[in-house]
C-alpha angles and dihedrals in degrees: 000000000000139000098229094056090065090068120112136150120281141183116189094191096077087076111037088140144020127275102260089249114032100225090048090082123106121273122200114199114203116191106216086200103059106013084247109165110201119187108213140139115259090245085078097064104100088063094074089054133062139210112305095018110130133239118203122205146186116233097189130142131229114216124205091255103168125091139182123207142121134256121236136274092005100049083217110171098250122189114213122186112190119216120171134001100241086185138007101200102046085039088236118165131171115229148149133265134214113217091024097173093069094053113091123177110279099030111138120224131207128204136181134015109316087011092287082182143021131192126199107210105232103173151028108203099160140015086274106011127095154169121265119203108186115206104211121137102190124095117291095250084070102039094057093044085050096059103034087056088052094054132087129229104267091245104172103248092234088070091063139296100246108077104211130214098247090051091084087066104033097041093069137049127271084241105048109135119149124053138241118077130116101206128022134260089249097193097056089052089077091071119096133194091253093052088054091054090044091048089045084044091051085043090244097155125212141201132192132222129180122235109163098218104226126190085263088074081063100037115129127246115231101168117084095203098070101200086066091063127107125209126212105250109249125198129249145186125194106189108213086243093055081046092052089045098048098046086035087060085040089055097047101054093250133131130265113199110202106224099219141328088291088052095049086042100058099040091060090051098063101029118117131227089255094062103257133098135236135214109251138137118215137113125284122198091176119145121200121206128143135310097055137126103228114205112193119032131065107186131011144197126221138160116241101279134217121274110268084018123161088224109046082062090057094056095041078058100051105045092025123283091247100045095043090050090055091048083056098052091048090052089052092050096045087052090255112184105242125204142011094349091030141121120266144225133222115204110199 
């Protein structure tokens, strides 16, 4: 497969914000068997699963990544995006930098009103990454405080520029619950809590992994030949209670629904030859595109994904290259709502 046979055309400004309820966005179901389309609204989707199927979700967290400072002598507006802790106790993270060609080592950065934080600039590891040192003497609880209410909700900036205040609710699932992603697992932020009751009530089961989303997930390929591209390594985490439900509903003939591309992700990187999965943490850098024999899930949901996405690759693999790409085109022409506050699909 090829980079340039994952283009289409999209336009970002059809879903600017969220649907009012989150399981009142479109679903489309696409039948792998048969090439079937179906239009219906996500609160529908329990009526394609039974007692004792499994539902597998991220957990993960987003955090408010984005700042905003100025860098010394100068004042000059700086953008930084946090990505990763490097280490709790020097207060080192790695980030990127916007402009980065006007950051050196040794810089020192300010944020906030009366300079609430600084930063000293250690290391250059990429064209537009960097090391962070935060001087801050105080204990780690306030730090940490400090710079989390400084920073902004990672919005993508295709969605639009304003982030909004009820973007720091939105803009994550019901069930996050452990930090550390920079953008959120879109597909799991259609489910309500009334949709999780209504699931426990129709004895649908769940699990949660952990897979912290990181800006490699959103990188862009820029090599046509795809076995040539690199992902950013993200990390995971599999509980030994998520890895028992998953290979019990294996066992049992019944099926297991992959919640999403990090989901899907994560699930084929710690799955064994024999079929199961085991309970491990660790960091994947796997990238899915056809062709690919997937072993554990058997249907999926996903958001409608970018042009040239990683993602949108994993899920033509996953639900057949031909038929996905029709789905595509019918949701563009049913006015279908693509990317982070988008409909979504289910492939059975």
């Amino acid at each position: 497969m090829k980079l340039s046979q994952y283009g289409y055309d999209f336009t970002p400004e059809l879903a600017q914000h969220p649907t009012v309820n989150r399981d009142d966005s479109r679903l489309l179901v696409l039948h792998r068997a048969t090439g079937e389309i179906e239009h219906r609204i996500f609160k529908d989707i329990l009526d394609y699963f039974d007692e004792r199927d499994l539902f597998v979700f991220n957990d993960t967290k987003v955090f408010p990544a984005r700042l905003y400072g100025n860098k010394e002598k100068t004042g000059a507006e700086i953008e930084i995006f946090l990505l990763r802790e490097l280490n709790r106790e020097l207060r080192l993270w790695d980030v990127l930098v916007d402009p980065a060609r006007k950051i050196r080592i040794g810089n020192k950065l300010y944020f906030g009103d009366d300079d609430l934080l600084v930063a000293e600039v250690i290391d250059n590891t990429t064209s537009r990454g960097r090391t962070l040192r935060f001087l801050f003497d105080g204990p780690y609880d306030e730090f940490k405080k400090a710079l989390f209410a400084l920073g902004e909700t990672p919005l993508p900036r295709w969605v639009r520029e304003q982030v909004e205040p009820e973007d720091a609710e939105r803009y994550q699932t019901i069930f996050a619950d452990k930090e550390g992603a920079v953008a959120a697992p879109t597909a799991g932020m259609h489910f309500s809590k009334h949709l999780m009751k209504r699931m426990e009530i129709k004895g649908v089961e769940r699990a949660f992994l952990t897979l912290h989303v990181g800006l490699g997930n959103f990188r862009t390929v820029d090599v046509e030949d795809l076995s040539k591209h690199k992902m950013d390594s993200e990390q995971y985490f599999v509980t030994e209670e998520a890895a028992e439900a998953v290979n019990r509903t294996k066992q049992a003939g019944r099926k297991v629904v992959s919640i999403g591309t990090t989901v899907m992700r994560t699930l084929e990187s710690v799955v064994s030859t024999g079929g199961t999965i085991k309970a491990e943490s660790g960091w994947t850098n796997k990238f899915i595109f056809s062709p690919y024999e997937f072993t554990v899930a058997d249907a999926m949901v996903s958001n409608f994904h970018l042009p040239y996405s990683t993602q949108l690759m994993m899920v033509a693999a996953f639900g057949g290259y031909d038929a996905v790409m029709k789905a595509y085109r019918t949701a563009h022409e049913e006015g279908y709502r693509f990317g982070t506050y988008g409909d979504a699909m289910l492939i059975l």
